[in-house]
C-alpha positions as CSV (number, residue, x, y, z in Angstrom):
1,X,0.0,0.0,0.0
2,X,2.8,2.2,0.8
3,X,4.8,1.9,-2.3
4,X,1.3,2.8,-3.9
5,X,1.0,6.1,-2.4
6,X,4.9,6.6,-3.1
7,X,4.2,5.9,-6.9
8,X,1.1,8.4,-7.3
9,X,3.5,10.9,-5.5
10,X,5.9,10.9,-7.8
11,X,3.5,10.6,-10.8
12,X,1.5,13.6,-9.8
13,X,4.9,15.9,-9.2
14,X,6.0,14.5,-12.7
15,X,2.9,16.2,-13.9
16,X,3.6,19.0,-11.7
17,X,7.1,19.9,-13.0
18,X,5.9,19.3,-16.6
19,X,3.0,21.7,-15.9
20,X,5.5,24.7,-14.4
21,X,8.0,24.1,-17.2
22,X,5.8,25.5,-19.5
23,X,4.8,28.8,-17.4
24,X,6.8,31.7,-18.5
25,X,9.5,32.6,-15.8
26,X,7.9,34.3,-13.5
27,X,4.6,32.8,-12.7
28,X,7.1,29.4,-12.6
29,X,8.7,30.8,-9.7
30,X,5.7,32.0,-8.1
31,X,3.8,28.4,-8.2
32,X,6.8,26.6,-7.4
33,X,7.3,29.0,-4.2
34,X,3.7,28.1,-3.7
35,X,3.8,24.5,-3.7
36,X,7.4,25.0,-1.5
37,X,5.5,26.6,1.2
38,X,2.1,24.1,1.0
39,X,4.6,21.1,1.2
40,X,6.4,22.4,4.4
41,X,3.1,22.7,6.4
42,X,2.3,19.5,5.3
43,X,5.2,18.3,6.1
44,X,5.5,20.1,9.4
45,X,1.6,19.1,9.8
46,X,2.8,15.5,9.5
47,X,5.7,15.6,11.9
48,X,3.5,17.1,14.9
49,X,0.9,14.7,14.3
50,X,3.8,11.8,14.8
51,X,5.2,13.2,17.1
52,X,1.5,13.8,19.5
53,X,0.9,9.7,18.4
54,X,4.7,8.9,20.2
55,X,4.5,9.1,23.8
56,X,0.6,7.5,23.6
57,X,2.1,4.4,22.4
58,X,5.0,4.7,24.7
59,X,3.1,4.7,27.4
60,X,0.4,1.7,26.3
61,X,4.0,0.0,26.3
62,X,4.7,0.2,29.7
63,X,1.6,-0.4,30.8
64,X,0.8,-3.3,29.0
């Protein structure tokens, strides 16, 4: 399942990068700071929500 969601990842920034190659120069850099700044807070987004899920677990450890 994992490698699934890896491939449609990478398919849909292929299509991304093909998409912003034809945009003249400066709307390119404007989308592409864009899409820089959506995939920080996602990826920011993700790390908090991993990091929240850690100590749960850690502590359904030791008192299991």
């Amino acid at each position: 399942m994992k490698w699934i969601i890896g491939l449609l990842t990478v398919l849909a920034l292929a299509v991304v990068v093909r998409l912003v190659s034809r945009l003249p120069g400066e709307d390119a850099i404007r989308l592409a700071g864009y899409a820089g700044t959506a995939a920080f807070a996602a990826l920011v987004g993700f790390l908090l929500r991993w990091r929240a899920r850690q100590p749960g677990q850690q502590r359904n450890r030791r008192a299991g």
